[in-house]
Steps between C-alpha positions, in 0.01 A plus 500: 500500500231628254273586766757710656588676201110553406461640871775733457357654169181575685641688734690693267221565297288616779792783588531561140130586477439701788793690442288750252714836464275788612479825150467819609092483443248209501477303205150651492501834454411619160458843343495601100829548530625160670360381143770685298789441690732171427672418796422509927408864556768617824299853514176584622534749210534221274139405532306833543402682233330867439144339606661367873340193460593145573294173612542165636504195255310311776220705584523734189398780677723800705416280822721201555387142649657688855215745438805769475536788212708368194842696446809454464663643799236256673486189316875425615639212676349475906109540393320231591374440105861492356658272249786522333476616105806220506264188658406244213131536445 
């Protein structure tokens, strides 16, 4: 009987983790901005400021790993270098 329960938890906790809820923009987009705000930005307008710039936390540069431009409008769920700003670290 314990095996069965301890079988049943695993499988619940592998639904539980994949089941990441995608935010509006990857967890890894960054701007000046993104550093003043305190809660999940919803707006690409949110993170842009008067100098238009913004950079990936993973390559810290305006390139992401998917060699594609950083932005918001682009760094959405769908591209390939996605993660949710939700997913545990």
């Amino acid at each position: 009987m314990a095996n069965e329960l301890d079988e049943r938890n695993e499988g619940n906790a592998e639904i539980t983790a994949s089941a990441v809820i995608q935010s509006p923009f990857c967890g890894s987009l960054r701007s000046k901005k993104f550093f003043m705000m305190d809660s999940l930005a919803t707006e690409a307008a949110q993170y842009i400021d008067a100098s238009n710039h913004c950079w990936c936390r993973e390559t810290q540069q305006v390139i992401g790993p998917d060699s594609g431009r950083v932005n918001p409008n682009r760094c959405v769920p769908g591209r390939s270098c996605y993660s949710s700003a939700l997913e545990s670290v």
